[in-house]
C-alpha positions, -999 to +999 in steps of 0.1 A: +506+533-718+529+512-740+547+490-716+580+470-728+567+431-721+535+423-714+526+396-687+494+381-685+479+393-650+448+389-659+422+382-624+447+396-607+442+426-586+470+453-580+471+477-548+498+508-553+503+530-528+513+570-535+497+559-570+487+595-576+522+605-579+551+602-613+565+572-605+532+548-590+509+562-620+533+544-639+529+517-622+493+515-620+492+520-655+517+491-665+498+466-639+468+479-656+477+473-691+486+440-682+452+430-671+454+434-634+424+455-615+439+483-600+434+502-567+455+532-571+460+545-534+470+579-525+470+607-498+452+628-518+418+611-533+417+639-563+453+622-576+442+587-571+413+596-585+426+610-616+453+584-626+424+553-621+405+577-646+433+575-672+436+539-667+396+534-667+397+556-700+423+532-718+403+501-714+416+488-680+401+488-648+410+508-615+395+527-590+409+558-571+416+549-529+421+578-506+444+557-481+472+574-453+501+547-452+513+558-417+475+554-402+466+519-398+428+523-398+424+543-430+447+510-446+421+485-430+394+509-445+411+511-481+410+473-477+376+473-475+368+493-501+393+482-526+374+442-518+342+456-522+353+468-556+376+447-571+386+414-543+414+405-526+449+418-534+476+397-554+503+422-555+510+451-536+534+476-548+544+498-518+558+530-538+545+556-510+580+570-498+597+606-501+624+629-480+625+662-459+640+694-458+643+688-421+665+655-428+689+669-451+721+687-446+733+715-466+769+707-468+787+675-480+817+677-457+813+686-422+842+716-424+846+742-391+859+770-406+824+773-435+804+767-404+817+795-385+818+820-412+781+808-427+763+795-395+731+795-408+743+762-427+726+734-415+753+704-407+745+672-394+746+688-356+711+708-367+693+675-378+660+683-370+650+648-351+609+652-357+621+654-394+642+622-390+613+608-378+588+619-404+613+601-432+617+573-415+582+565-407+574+575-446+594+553-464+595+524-435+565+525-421+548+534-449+562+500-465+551+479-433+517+492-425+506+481-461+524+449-462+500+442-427+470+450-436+473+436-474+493+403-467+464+388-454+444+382-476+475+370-501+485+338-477+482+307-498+473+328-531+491+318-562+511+345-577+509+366-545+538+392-541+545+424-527+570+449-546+588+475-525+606+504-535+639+510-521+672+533-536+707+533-549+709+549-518+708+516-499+738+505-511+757+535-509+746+563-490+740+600-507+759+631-490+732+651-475+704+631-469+711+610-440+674+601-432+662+593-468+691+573-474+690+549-441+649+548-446+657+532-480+685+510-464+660+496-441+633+486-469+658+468-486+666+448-451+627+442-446+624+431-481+647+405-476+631+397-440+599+394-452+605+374-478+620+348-455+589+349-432+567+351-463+583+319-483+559+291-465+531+314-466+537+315-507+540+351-504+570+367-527+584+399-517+612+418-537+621+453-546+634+474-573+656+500-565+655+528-587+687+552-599+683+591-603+651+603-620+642+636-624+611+644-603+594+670-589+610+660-549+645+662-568+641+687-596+656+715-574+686+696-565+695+688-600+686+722-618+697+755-616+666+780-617+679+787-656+672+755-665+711+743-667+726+712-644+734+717-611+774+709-597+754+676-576+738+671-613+771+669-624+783+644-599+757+623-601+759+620-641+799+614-637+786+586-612+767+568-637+783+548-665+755+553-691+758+593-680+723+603-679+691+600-656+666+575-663+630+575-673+600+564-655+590+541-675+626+522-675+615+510-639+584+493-657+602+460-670+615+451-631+584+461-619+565+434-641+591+407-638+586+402-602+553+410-605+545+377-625+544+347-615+551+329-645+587+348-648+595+351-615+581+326-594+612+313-576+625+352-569+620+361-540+644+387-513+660+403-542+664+441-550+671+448-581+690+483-589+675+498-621+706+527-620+722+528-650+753+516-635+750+540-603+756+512-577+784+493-592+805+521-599+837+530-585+846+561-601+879+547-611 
């Protein structure tokens, strides 16, 4: 893949988790074309699988890791494997993360009278808690577990950093997804805690935190079943200065900033929104 800067990570050796999915193949690709060895790590080995191919055929080097970031042995036993094949880890890109239907509301506004004449709506008093649970330990706990079982082996590396990814929803929570939007509050928190345990160990640790992009978890939120913008479409592109959703491949440039540690070797707790203006704007 074309990326937009290339920095030299060459020896280095790249661990991203939920690497078979839009947003990490991106990253494994990037990290790739920028000289790193790759693990791409997934739930699924046939999606890990097939993005290290892709990277394999364009003249990098990855291999495919079948890895669950909420079970602490299969991380120890990707570690293995992904020593065996390509060493230690330098960076470690913890993208594994997503929502539930069981965390989400279906209404905006808590209002009594819609409830009583629709009360199949689910409000915030129908939260299922296991679901609560499930994004929390996704997105959180699937951003710790990693960070224990990799940072090991990157105390006293040069260059060593781990990348999280948070949300515009850390900074200003969405209506309707309670869960998804405190789990990404909470990376954000950890970032910045372990990159102040981290900073003697020379260990960096940031994280990007990405605007609206149209994926498959979100498509259905943002698109009618014709094709057209949904109303919460709507909002979100009157919410964002440069009105449209973003790409990708536009979280690529963040990614490899505080990935190297030639441009970014005194950055460390930050979280960089990559929003299009989402975060800083008032709506006035």
């Amino acid at each position: 893949m074309a990326v937009p800067f290339k920095m030299d990570l060459t020896g280095k050796v790249a661990a991203v988790t939920g690497g078979g999915g839009v947003l990490g193949s991106y990253f494994a690709k990037a990290l790739a074309e920028c000289g790193a060895k790759v693990a791409v790590m997934d739930l699924m080995q046939e999606a890990a699988d097939k993005v290290a191919a892709e990277i394999n055929a364009a003249g990098g080097t990855a291999i495919g890791v079948a890895a669950n970031v909420l079970d602490k042995e299969a991380l120890e036993a990707a570690r293995e494997i992904v020593i065996k094949e390509l060493g230690t880890v330098d960076i470690l890109v913890n993208n594994a993360g997503g929502n539930n239907p069981k965390g989400t509301t279906d209404d905006e506004f808590y209002n009594a009278e819609a409830v009583k004449n629709n009360p199949e709506m689910k409000t915030f008093f129908d939260l299922d808690p296991k679901g609560v649970s499930f994004v929390f330990d996704l997105n959180f706990l699937g951003t710790l577990l990693p960070s224990q079982v990799f940072a090991q082996d990157m105390i006293g590396k040069k260059g060593a950093n781990i990348i999280n990814i948070s949300s515009m929803n850390a900074y200003t929570p969405l209506t309707k997804i309670p869960a998804y939007s405190g789990a990404k509050a909470a990376i954000s928190n950890f970032t910045q805690w372990c990159a102040t345990y981290f900073a003697k160990a020379g260990i960096r640790v940031n994280a990007i935190a990405p605007g609206f992009l149209v994926t498959k978890q979100n498509e259905k939120l943002l698109f009618n079943e014709d094709g057209t913008p949904s109303a919460r479409a709507g909002k979100i592109l009157n919410s964002t200065p440069m009105e449209r959703f973003g790409e990708p491949e536009e979280l690529v440039g963040g990614l490899l900033y505080l990935a190297s540690e030639e441009a970014a070797s005194f950055v460390t707790g930050v979280v960089i929104p990559i929003d299009g203006g989402f975060s800083s704007y008032s709506g006035v």
